[in-house]
C-alpha positions in Angstrom: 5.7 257.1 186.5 5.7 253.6 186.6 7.3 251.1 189.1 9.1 249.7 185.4 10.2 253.3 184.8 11.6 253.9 188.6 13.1 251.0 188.9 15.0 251.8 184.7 16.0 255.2 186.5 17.5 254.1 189.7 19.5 251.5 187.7 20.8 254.2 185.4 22.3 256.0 188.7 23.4 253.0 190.7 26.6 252.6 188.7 27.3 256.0 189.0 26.4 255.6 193.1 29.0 252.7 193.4 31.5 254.7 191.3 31.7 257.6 193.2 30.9 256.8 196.6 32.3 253.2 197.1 29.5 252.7 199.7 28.4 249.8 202.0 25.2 250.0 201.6 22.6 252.3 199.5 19.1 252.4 200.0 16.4 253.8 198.1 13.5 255.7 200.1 10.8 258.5 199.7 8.1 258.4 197.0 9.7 256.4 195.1 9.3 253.3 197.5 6.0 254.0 198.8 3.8 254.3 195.9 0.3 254.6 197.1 0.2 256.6 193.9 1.6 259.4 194.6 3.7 261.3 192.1 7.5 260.5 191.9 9.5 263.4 191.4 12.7 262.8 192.3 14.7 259.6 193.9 16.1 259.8 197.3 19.3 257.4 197.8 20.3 256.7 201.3 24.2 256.2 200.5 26.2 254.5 203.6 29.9 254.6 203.5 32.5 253.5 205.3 34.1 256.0 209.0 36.8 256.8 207.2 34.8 258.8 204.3 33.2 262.9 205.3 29.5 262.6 204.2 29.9 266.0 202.6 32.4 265.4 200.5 31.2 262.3 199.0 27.6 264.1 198.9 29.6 266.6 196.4 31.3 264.0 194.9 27.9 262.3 194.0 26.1 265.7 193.0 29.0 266.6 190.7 30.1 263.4 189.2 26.5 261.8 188.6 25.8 263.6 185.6 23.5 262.0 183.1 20.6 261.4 185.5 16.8 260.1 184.1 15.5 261.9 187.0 16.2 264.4 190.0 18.3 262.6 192.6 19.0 263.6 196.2 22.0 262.0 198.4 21.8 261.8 201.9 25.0 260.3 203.3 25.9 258.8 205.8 28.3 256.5 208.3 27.3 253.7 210.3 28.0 255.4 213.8 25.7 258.3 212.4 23.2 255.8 211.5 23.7 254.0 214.9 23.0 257.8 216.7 19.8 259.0 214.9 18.5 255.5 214.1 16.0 255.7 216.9 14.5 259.0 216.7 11.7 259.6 215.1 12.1 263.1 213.8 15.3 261.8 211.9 15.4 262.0 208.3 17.8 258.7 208.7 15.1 256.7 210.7 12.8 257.6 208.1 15.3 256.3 205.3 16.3 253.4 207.2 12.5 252.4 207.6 10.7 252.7 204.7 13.4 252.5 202.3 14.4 249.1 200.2 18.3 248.2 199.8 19.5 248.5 196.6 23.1 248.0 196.8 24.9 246.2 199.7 29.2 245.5 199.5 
């Protein structure tokens, strides 16, 4: 996949990111970022909303109401204080996010 047809897919599920999850921030990570030609099978959207919002439930409200998707997506989601807690470990999925990923969206 190319870095013309990554970038086409993640703007066909932005909207649908914004829609849904009214987030603060979202950031793009995982193969889809690194390149180092490797295949990109799926895009991996770091969605940050606000306290007040359960990352579950906007998680299901992603999965569910994101339906016409170029791509496999996965939605990790999460609020700033649970950034704040695992941003330092290494073994955290959200470290990981938080450093290789590129911000797509910001409020």
């Amino acid at each position: 996949m190319t870095s013309r047809q990554i970038q086409n897919a993640v703007q066909a599920v932005l909207p649908g990111i914004v829609a849904h999850a009214a987030p603060l921030r979202v950031v793009l990570f995982g193969s889809a970022v690194r390149g180092k030609n490797a295949p990109v099978r799926d895009l991996d959207f770091l969605v940050i909303v606000p306290e007040r919002e359960r990352p579950g439930a906007v998680a299901d409200r992603l999965n569910l109401g994101i339906r016409h998707k170029p791509m496999p997506c996965d939605f990790l989601v999460a609020t700033p204080s649970m950034l704040a807690r695992h941003r330092r470990r290494r073994d955290s999925v959200f470290a990981s996010a938080l450093e290789e990923g590129r911000e797509i969206y910001a409020r």
